[in-house]
N, C-alpha and C positions, 0 to 999 in steps of 0.2 A: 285639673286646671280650675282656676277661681276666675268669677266673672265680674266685674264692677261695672256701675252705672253710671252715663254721663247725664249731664241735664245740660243744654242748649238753651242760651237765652240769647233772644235780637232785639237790642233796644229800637222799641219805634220812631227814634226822635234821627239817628243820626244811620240806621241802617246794620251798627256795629255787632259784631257776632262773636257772644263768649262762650267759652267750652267748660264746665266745673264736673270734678268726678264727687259722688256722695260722699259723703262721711256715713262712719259710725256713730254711736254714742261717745268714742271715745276720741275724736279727734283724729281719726283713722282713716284711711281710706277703705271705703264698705269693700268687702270683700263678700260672693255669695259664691256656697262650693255647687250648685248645681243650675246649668242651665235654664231648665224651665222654670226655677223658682226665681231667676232672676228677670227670665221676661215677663211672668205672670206680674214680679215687682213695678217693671216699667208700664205696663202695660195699665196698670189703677192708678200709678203717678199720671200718663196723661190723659188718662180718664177725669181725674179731678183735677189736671193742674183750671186753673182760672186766672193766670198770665198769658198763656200760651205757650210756654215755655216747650223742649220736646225732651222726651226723659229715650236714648236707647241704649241695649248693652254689649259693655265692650268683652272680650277674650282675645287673649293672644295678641292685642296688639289692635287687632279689628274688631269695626260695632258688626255686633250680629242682627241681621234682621229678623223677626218672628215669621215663620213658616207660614204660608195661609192654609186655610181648610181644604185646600185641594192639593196640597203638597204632605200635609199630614201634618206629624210632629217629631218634635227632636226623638 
């Protein structure tokens, strides 16, 4: 299975909430074949976003939430 990333953006002005999956370099939609390398991706996206913006990632149809440290890892 391959995993692609959304990014969530809410304009402050009027409330409005857009959903965008990433690109590639090629006008693609990002595809990533492994799990963790795709959370580990969203995870330094919303580390540095400075919009606010929320980056999580989808599989199958559903956003996968990242495990916390008491649950382990994938």
């Amino acid at each position: 299975m391959s995993y692609n990333i959304i990014k969530t953006m809410t304009d402050n002005t009027t409330g409005k909430i857009t959903c965008v999956l990433l690109l590639d370099g090629l006008s693609s939609i990002l595809e990533v074949k492994e799990l963790d390398q795709a959370l580990k991706m969203a995870e330094i996206f919303n580390q540095n976003t400075d919009s606010g913006w929320i980056y999580e990632v989808r599989g199958g149809g559903n956003v996968i939430k990242p495990k916390t440290e008491d649950e382990g890892t994938y």
